[in-house]
ROPA-447270 format. One record per residue (C-alpha): x, y, z. Coordinates in Angstrom, 3 decimals, m for minus. Layout:
<nodes>
NODE      east     north        up
NODE         X         Y         Z
...
</nodes>
This chain:
<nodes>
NODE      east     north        up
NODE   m23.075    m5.480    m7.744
NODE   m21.336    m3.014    m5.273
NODE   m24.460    m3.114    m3.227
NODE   m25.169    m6.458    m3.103
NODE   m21.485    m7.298    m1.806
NODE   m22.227    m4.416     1.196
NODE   m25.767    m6.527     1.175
NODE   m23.783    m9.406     1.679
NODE   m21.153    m8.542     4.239
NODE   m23.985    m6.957     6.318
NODE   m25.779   m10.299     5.962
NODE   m23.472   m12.551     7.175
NODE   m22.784   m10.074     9.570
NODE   m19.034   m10.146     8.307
NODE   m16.332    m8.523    10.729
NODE   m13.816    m8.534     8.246
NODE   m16.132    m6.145     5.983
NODE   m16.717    m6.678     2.435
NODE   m12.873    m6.710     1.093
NODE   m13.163   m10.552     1.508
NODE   m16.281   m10.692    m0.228
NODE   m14.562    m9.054    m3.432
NODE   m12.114   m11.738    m2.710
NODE   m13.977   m14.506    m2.591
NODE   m15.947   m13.570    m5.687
NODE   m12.458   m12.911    m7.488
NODE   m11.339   m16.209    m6.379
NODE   m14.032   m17.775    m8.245
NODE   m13.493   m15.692   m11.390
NODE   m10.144   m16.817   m11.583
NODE   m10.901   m20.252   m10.152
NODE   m14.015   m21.552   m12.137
NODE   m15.167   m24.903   m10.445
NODE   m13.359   m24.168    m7.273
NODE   m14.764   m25.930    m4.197
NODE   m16.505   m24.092    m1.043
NODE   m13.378   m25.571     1.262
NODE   m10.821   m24.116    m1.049
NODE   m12.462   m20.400    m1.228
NODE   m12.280   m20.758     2.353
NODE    m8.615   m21.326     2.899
NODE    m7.847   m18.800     0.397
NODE    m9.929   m16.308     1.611
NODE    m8.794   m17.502     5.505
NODE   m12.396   m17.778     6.456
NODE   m13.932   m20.681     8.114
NODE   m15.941   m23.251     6.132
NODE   m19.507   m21.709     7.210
NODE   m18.624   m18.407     6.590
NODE   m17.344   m18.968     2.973
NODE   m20.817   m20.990     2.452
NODE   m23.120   m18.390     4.277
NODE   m21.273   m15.400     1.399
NODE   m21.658   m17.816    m1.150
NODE   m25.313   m18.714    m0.820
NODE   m25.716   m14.596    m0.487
NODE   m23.431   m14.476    m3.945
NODE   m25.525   m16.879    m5.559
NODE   m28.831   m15.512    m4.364
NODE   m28.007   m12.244    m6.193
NODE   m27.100   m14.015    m9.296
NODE   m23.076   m13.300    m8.987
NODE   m22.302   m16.956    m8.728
NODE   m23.300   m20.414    m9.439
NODE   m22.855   m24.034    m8.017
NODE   m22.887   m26.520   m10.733
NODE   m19.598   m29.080    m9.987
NODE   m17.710   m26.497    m8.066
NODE   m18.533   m22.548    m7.413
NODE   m18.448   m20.524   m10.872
NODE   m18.912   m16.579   m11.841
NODE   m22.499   m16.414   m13.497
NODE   m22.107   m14.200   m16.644
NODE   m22.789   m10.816   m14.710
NODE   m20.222   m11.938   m12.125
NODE   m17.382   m12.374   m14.808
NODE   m18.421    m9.190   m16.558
NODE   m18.494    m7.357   m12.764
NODE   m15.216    m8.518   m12.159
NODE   m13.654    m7.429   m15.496
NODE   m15.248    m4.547   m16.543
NODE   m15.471    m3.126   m12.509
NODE   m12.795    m3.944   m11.141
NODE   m10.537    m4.420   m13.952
NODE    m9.825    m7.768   m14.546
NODE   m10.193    m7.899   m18.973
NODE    m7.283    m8.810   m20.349
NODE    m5.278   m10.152   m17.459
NODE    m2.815   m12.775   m17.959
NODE    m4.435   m15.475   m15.961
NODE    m0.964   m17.821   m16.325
NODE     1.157   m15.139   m15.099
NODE    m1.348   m14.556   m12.338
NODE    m1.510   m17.678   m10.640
NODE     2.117   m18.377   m10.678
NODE     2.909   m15.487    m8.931
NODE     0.410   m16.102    m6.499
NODE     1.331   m19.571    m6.181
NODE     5.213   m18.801    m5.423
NODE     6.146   m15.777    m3.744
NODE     9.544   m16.506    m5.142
NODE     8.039   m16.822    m8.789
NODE     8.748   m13.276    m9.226
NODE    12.718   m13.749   m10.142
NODE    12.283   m16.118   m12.650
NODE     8.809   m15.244   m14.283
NODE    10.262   m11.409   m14.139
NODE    13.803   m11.849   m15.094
NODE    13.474    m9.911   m18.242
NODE    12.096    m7.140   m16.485
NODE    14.782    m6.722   m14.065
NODE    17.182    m6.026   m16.716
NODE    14.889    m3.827   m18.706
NODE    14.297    m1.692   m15.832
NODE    17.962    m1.803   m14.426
NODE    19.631     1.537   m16.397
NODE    16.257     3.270   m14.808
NODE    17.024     2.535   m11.432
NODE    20.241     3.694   m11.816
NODE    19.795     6.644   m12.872
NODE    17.504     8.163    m9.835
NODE    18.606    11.269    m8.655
NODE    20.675    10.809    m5.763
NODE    19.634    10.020    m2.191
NODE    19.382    12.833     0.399
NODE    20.533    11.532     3.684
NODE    19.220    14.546     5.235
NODE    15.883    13.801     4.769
NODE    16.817     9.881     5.463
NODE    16.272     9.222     1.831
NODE    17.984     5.337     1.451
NODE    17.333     3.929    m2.305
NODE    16.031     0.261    m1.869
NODE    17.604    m1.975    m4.449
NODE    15.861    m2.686    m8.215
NODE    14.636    m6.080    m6.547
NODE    13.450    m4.849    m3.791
NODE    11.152    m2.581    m5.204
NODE     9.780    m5.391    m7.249
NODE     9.266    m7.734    m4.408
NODE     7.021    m5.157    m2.692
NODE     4.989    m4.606    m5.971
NODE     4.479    m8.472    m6.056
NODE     3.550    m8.124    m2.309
NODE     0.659    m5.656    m3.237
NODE    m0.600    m8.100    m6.328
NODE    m0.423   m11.087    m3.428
NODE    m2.089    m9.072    m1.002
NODE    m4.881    m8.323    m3.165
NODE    m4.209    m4.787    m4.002
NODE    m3.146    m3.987    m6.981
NODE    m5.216    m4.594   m10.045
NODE    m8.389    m2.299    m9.893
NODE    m7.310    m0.619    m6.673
NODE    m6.232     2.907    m5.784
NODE    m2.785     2.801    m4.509
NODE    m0.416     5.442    m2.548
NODE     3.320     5.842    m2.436
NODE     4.059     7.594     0.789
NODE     7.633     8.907    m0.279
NODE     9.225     7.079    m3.313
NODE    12.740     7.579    m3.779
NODE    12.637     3.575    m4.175
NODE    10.406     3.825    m7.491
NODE     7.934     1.603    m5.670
NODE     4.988     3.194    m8.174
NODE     7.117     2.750   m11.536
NODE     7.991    m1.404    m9.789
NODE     3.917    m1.511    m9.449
NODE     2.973    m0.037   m12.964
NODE     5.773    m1.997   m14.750
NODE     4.323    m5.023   m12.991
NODE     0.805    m3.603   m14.379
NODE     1.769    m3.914   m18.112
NODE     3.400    m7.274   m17.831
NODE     0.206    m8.587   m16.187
NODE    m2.014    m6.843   m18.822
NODE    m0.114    m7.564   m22.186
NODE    m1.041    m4.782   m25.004
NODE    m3.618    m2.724   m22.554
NODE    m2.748    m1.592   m18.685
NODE    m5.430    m2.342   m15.951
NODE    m7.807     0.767   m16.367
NODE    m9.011     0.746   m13.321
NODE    m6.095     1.048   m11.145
NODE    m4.174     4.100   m10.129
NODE    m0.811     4.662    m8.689
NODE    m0.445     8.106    m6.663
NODE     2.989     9.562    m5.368
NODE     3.422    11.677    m2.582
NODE     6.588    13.513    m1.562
NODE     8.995    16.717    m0.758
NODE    11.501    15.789    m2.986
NODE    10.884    17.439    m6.624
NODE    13.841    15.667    m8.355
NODE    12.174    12.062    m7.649
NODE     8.893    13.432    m8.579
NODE     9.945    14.623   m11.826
NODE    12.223    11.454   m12.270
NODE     9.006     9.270   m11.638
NODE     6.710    11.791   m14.244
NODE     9.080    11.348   m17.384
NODE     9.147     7.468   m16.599
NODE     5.574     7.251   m16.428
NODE     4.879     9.576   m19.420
NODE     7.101     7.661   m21.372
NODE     6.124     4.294   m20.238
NODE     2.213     4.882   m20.486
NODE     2.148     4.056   m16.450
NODE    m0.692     5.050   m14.341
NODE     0.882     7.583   m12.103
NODE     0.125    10.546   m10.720
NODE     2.304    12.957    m8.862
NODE     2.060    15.140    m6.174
NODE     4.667    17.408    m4.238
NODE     3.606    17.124    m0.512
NODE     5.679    18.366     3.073
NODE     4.111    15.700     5.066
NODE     4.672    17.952     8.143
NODE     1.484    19.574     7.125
NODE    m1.577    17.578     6.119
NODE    m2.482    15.750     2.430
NODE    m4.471    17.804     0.298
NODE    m8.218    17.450     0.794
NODE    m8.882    15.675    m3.063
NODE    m5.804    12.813    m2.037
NODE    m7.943    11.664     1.838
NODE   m10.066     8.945     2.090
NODE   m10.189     7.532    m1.652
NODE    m6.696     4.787    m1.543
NODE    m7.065     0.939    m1.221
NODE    m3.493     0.809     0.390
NODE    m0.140     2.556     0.613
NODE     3.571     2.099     1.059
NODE     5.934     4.123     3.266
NODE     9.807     3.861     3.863
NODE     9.612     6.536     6.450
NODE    12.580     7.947     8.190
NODE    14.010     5.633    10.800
NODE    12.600     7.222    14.152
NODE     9.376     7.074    15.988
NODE     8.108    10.640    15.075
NODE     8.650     9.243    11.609
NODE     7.130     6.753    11.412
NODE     4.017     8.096    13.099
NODE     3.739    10.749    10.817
NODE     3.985     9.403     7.046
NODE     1.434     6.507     8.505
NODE    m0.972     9.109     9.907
NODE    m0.350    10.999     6.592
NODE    m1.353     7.830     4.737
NODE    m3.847     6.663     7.294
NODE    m5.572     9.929     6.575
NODE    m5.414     8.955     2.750
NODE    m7.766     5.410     2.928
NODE   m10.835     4.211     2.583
NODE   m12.632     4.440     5.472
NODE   m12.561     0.160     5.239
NODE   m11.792    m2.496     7.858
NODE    m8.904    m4.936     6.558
NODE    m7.127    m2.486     3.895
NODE    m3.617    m3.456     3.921
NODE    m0.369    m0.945     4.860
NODE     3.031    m1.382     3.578
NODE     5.540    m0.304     6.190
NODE     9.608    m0.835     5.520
NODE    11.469     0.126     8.596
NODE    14.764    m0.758    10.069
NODE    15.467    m3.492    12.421
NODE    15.326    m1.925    15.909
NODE    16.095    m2.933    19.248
NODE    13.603    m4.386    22.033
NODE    12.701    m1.090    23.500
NODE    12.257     0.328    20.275
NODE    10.167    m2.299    18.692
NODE     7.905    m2.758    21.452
NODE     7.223     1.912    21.564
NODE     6.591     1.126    18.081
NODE     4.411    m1.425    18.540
NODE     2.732     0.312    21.140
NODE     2.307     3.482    18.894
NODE     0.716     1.394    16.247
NODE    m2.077    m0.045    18.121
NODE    m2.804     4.065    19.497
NODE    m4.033     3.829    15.785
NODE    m5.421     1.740    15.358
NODE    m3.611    m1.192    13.073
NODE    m3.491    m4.768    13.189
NODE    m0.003    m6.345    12.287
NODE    m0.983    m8.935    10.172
NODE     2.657   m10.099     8.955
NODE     6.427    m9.523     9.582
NODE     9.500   m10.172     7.263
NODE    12.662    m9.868     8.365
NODE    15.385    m8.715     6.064
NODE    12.884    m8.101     3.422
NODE    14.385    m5.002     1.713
NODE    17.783    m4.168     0.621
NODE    19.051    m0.821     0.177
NODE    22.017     0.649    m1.562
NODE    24.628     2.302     0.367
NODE    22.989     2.119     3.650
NODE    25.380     0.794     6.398
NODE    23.734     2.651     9.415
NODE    20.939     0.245     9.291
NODE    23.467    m2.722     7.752
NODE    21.600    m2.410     4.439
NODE    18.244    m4.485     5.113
NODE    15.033    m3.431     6.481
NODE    12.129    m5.342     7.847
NODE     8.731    m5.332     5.732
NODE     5.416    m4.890     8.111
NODE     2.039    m5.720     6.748
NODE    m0.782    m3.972     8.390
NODE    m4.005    m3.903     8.282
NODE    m6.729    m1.395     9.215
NODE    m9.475    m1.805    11.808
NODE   m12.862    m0.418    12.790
NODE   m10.683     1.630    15.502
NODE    m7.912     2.867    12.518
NODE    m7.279     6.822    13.044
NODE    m4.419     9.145    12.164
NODE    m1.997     9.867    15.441
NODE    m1.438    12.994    13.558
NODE    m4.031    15.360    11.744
NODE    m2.761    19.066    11.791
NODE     0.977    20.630    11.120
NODE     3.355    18.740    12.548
NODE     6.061    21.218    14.208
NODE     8.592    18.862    15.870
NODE    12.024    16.738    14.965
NODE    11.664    14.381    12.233
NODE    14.575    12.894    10.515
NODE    16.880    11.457    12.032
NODE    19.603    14.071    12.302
NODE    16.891    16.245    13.825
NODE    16.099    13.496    16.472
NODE    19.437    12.270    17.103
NODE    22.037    15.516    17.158
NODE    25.730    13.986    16.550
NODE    29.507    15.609    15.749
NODE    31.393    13.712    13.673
NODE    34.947    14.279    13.133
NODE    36.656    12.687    10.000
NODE    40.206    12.719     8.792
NODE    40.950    13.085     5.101
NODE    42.921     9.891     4.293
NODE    45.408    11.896     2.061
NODE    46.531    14.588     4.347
NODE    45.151    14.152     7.899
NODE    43.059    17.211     7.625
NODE    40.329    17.126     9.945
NODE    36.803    17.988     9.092
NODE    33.942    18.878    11.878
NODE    30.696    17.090    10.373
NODE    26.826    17.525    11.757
NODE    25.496    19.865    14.302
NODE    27.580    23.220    14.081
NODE    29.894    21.204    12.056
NODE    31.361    22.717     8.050
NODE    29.057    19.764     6.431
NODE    25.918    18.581     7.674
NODE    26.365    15.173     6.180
NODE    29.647    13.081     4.988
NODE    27.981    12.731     1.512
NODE    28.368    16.614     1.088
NODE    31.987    16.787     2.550
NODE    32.850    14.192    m0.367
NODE    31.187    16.130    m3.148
NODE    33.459    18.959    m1.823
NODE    36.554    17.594    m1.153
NODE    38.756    18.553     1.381
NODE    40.170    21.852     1.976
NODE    43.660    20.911     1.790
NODE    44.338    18.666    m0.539
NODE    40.777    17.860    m2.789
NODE    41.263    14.797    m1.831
NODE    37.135    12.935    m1.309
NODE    38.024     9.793     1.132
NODE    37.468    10.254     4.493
NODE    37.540     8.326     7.702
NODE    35.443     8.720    10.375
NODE    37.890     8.807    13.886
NODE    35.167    10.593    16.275
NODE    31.390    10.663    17.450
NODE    29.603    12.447    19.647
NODE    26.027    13.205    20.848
NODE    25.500    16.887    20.626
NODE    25.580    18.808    24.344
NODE    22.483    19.745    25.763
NODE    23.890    23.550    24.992
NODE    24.025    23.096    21.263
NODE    21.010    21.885    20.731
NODE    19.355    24.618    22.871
NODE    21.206    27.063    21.219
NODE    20.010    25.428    17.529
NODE    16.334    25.751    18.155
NODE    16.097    29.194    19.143
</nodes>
């Protein structure tokens, strides 16, 4: 059946490859009866097209017209047994297709069963711009990978997960697949930080999730067995433009080798001149943006970007490359890119602390946990900032 959907696509001489062929045929396993106009709005394709793939469909026994468009009996079993469809709860499924707001009312229950987890995560390290997205959050995204098409059956990468995106997607798994999980998808981790990978293992142990782990420096490149074998991924990268081009590349590196496989990218709201380097960076790979949220994600904690972050849908192209492929060498994060001094005041005594480059703390988080000096008191306020001169950061990198 895999062939004769490449047969297909190369048939109709399909630009948007053969995703939208496994689409279309999906559409009709979940959709018995549907008419040829409504595969082709869900599917986004004109009219002809959707007839021309499924004439091709039907000619290689996958699908049948008989009052409406149906899966033939080797089309059903294709669709279950392949690509993992047996046992899904078809009720479920549409609504949350239906309703991209479904998700809070269908899910409630799952949102408090999974609330003491998210609380618990090991906590953020703002020196590697780690910013924990909120419990809803991370559910929203999963239901925008199930609306987007890639979830069940697929092969999907977490770029960085200190927002628990991959236990949000496999928790999402076992509600859609009551009694059984979806055995042919697969949720892979990447990331530096040990204490989220470990936090993300005993969840998925215990939870019978389908995760898999793996500790990676994304200044060097993924490991050879993780490139070229995901459906999609998700990033939060750190907030600057060597950032973001590098845990894209990194996941970039990581797909199929597939026109129209979707991206995931959270980033903060920027301004102008920002937004249009970034935009210019993302065509230099490649990508399409197919879809913009604003104030999409909510984070804990995280007043530098006002707590809210914009969700960007991508998708890849026949031009899609990594801007990145060997060690990367340069700034990353964010205190890297943008060297500050930050002088706060302890509330209690007046002491005053140096914070950031050359300061006693690199970060206001670790001044807290160590109280000041003086007194022990942990509440500061911030009463200076300052770029770092031109000197000190010479005199840091040699």
């Amino acid at each position: 059946m895999k062939n004769v959907i490449e047969m297909a696509s190369a048939n109709v001489r399909l630009e948007e490859g053969p995703r939208v062929i496994e689409q279309l045929l999906i559409e009709c396993y979940l959709r018995p009866g549907i008419s040829t106009k409504e595969m082709a709005r869900k599917t986004m394709l004109p009219v002809p097209v959707a007839t021309a793939i499924k004439k091709e469909l039907i000619k290689a026994g996958a699908l049948k017209q008989d009052r409406g468009v149906h899966c033939t009996f080797a089309g059903n079993d294709y669709v279950e047994q392949e690509w993992g469809y047996f046992g899904l709860d078809k009720e479920l499924y549409h609504k949350l297709m239906a309703d991209g707001m479904a998700w809070k009312s269908e899910l409630a229950e799952l949102l408090m069963e999974w609330n003491d987890l998210f609380q618990a995560r090991p906590q953020a390290n703002v020196q590697i711009d780690q910013s924990k997205c909120t419990l809803e959050t991370s559910l929203k995204r999963a239901v925008l990978c199930l609306r987007e098409h890639s979830l069940i059956g697929k092969q999907v990468l977490c770029v960085g997960d200190d927002d628990l995106v991959s236990v949000a997607l496999g928790f999402l798994l076992k509600r859609l697949f009551p009694g059984r999980s979806s055995p042919k998808t697969a949720i892979h981790v990447v990331d530096v930080d040990e204490r989220f990978l470990q936090y993300i293992r005993d969840i998925a142990e215990r939870e019978d999730l389908p995760i898999s782990c793996h500790h990676a420096d994304l200044r060097q490149p993924l490991q050879e067995e993780l490139q070229g074998r995901f459906d999609c991924f998700f990033t939060d990268p750190p907030y600057t433009m060597q950032g973001m081009s590098l845990f894209l590349s990194r996941g970039i590196s990581a797909l199929k080798r597939r026109k129209g496989l979707p991206v995931f990218l959270s980033f903060a709201h920027k301004s102008p001149g920002f937004t249009l380097a970034m935009q210019q960076e993302l065509v230099r790979m490649g990508m399409m943006m197919k879809e913009i949220t604003p104030h999409f994600n909510d984070y804990e904690g995280a007043q530098m970007i006002g707590n809210r972050g914009q969700m960007i849908v991508l998708k890849t192209t026949e031009h899609t490359t990594p801007g990145h492929t060997d060690r990367y060498e340069g700034a990353l994060y964010t205190g890297e890119v943008n060297r500050t001094q930050r002088i706060y005041r302890c509330r209690q005594c007046g002491e005053a602390v140096l914070v950031g480059q050359d300061g006693d703390f690199d970060t206001i988080e670790q001044l807290k946990r160590r109280g000041c000096s003086s007194c022990g008191s942990s509440t500061f306020e911030l009463i200076e900032r300052k770029q770092a001169s031109k000197s000190d950061e010479k005199a840091n990198l040699r």
